[in-house]
C-alpha positions as CSV (number, residue, x, y, z in Angstrom):
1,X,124.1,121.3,88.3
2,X,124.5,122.5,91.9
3,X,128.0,122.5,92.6
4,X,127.8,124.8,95.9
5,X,127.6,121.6,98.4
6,X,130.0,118.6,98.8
7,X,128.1,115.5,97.7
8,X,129.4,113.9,101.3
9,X,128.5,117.0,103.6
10,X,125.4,116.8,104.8
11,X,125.5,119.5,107.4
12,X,123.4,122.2,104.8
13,X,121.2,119.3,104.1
14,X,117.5,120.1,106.0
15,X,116.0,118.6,108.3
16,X,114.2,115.8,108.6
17,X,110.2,116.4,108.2
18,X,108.8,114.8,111.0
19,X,106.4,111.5,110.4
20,X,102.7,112.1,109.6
21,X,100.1,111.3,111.8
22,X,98.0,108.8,110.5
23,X,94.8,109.9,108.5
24,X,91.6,109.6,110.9
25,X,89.9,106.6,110.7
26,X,86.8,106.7,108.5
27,X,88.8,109.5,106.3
28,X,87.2,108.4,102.0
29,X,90.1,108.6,100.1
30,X,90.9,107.9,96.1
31,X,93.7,105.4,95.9
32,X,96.3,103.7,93.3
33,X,96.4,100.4,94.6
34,X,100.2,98.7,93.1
35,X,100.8,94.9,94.2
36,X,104.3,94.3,95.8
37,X,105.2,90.9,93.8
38,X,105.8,88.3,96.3
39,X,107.2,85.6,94.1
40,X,104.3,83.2,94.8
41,X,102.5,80.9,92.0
42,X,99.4,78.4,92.5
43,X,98.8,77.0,88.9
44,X,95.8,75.4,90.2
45,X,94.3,78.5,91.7
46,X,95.0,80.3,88.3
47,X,97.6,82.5,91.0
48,X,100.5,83.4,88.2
49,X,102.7,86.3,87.7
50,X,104.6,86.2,90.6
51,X,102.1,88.7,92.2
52,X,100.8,86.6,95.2
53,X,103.2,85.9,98.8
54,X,103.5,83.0,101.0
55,X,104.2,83.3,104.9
56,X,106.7,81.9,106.1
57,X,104.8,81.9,109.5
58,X,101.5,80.7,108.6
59,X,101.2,79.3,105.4
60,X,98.8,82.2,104.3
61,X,99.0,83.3,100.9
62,X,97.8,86.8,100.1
63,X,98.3,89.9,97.6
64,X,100.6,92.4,99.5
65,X,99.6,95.8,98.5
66,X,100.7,99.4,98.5
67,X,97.6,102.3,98.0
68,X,98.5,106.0,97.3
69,X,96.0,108.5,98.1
70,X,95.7,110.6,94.5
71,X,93.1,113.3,95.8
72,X,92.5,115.4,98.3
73,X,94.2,116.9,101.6
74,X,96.0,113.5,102.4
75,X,97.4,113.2,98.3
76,X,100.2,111.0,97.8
77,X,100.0,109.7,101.5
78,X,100.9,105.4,101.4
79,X,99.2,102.9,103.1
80,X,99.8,99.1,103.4
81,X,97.4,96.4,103.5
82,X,96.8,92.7,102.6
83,X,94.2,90.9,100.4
84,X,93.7,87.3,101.9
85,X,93.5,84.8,99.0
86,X,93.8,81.4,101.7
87,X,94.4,80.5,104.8
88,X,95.1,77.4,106.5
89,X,92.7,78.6,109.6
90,X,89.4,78.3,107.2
91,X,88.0,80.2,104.4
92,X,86.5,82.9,106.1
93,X,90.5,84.9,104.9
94,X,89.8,83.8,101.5
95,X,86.3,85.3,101.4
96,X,86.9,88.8,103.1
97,X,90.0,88.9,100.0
98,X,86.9,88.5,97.5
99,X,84.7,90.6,99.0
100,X,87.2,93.8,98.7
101,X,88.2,92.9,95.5
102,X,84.7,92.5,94.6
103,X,83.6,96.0,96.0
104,X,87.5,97.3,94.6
105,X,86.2,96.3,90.7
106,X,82.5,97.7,91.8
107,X,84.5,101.3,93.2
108,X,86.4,101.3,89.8
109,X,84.1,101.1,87.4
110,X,81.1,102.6,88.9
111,X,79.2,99.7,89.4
112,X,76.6,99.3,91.8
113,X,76.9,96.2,94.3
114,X,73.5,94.5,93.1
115,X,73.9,94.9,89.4
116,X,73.8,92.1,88.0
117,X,73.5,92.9,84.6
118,X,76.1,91.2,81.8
119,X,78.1,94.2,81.8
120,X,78.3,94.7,85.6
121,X,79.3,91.0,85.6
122,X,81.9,92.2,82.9
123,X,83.0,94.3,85.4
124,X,84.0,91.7,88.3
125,X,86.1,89.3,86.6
126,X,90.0,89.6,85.9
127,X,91.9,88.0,83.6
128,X,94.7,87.9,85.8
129,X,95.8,89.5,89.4
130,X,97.9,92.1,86.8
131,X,94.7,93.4,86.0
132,X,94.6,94.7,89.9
133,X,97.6,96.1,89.8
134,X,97.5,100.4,89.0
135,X,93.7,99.9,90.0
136,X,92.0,103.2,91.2
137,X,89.1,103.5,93.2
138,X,87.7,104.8,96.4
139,X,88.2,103.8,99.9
140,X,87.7,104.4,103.6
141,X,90.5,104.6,105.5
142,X,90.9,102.5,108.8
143,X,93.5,102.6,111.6
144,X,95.4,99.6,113.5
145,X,98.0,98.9,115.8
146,X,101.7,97.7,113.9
147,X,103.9,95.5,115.7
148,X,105.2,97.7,117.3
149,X,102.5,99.4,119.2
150,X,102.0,102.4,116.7
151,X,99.3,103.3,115.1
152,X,99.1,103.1,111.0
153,X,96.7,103.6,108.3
154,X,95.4,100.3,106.5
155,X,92.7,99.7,104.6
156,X,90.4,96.9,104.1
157,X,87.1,98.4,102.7
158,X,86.6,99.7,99.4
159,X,83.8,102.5,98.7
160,X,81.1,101.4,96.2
161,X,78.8,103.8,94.4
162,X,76.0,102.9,96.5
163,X,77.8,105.1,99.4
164,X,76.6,108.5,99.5
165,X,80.3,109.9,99.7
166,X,81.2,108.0,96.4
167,X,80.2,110.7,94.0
168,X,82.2,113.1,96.1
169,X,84.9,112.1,94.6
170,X,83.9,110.4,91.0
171,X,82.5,113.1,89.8
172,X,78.6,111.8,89.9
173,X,75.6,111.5,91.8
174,X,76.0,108.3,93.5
175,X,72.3,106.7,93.4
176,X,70.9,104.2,95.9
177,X,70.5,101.0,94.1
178,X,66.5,100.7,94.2
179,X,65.4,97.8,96.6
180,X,63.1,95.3,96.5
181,X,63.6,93.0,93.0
182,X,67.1,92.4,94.0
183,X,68.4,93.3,90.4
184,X,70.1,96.5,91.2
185,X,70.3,98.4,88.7
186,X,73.6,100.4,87.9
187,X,73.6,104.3,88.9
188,X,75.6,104.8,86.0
189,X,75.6,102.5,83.0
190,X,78.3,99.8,83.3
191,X,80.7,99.8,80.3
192,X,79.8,97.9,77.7
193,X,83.1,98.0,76.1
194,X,86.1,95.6,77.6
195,X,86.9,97.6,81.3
196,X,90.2,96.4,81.8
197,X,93.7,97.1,80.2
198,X,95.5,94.7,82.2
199,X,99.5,96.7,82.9
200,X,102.3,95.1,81.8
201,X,103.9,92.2,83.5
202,X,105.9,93.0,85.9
203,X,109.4,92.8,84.7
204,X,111.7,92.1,87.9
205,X,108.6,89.7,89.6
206,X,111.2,86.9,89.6
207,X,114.0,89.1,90.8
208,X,112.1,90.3,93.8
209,X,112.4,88.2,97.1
210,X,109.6,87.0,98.6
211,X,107.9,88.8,101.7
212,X,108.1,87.8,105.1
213,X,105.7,88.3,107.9
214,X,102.2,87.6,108.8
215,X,99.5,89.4,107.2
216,X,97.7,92.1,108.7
217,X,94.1,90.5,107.7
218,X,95.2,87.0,109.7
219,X,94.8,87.4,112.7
């Protein structure tokens, strides 16, 4: 143990690193994508674990979500973004929350987007939204204002294998799905054994307090 400093002087401490500038928009990035438990439950949407929050503002529910970058120059860099799951505006929230879940599942198992097969199929449902959370896949990185006028990273679209930087970072040739019949088949075989281990449930989700604030998709 060091014993050369005084726990409560902090003049030998160093210096603060200063903040990062934000990854350039359009940066592909692998991510770990964790859900930040907002306490909320929906029985009748089949929303359970806690996992989902409620504005307080708006009425919106959505999955809050935290993504670290595992690769690359910009490694263990965070960003912050929300899935929509409903709105009180329309559906339109709701639907763009699918759709990057959707392409999310496709990134993370090396689906292509028109495969349609059973096991691709296999591939796009959850059991639950714990079955989201520790997810790693691939995505591009956008940039946005934060309520205070700065810039920060966010992301809202997921890389499938049909993108021709995918492989770049799975390890294999991304191949265009072939056009025309609509099937689309997979570049890589889908698995044909069970593709999710959901992660434990989350063991403080009832502990946690529910977030605040309107989400960055709602606008």
């Amino acid at each position: 143990m060091n014993t050369t400093n005084n726990w409560n002087d902090f003049n030998d401490a160093d210096s603060q690193q200063s903040g990062f500038d934000v990854i350039p928009k359009g940066t592909v990035v692998p991510v770990r994508m964790t859900l930040k438990p907002g306490g909320f439950d929906d029985h009748n949407q089949g929303w359970t674990g806690g996992y989902a929050t409620e504005s307080f503002d708006t009425g919106a529910v959505y999955l809050a979500c935290e993504f670290v970058v595992t690769g690359g120059p910009f490694a263990k860099r965070k960003m912050w973004s929300n899935i929509g799951l409903h709105s009180a505006k329309g559906p339109t929230w709701g639907q763009m929350g699918r759709s990057f879940i959707r392409g999310a599942l496709n990134s993370a198992h090396n689906v292509q987007p028109k495969d349609e097969t059973p096991q691709a199929s296999a591939a796009r449902r959850i059991e639950s939204f714990a079955d989201l959370d520790g997810l790693e896949f691939i995505v591009r990185v956008d940039v946005e204002k934060d309520n205070k006028g700065a810039d920060r990273n966010v992301v809202k679209v997921a890389l499938e294998p049909d993108h021709p930087d995918y492989g770049k970072f799975k390890g294999v040739a991304a191949k265009a799905t072939s056009g025309g019949s609509g099937s689309g088949n997979s570049g890589a075989p889908a698995q044909a054994t069970p593709v999710y281990q959901a992660p434990a449930q989350v063991a403080q989700t009832a502990q946690r307090a529910p977030m605040t604030g309107k989400p960055s998709w709602a606008q």
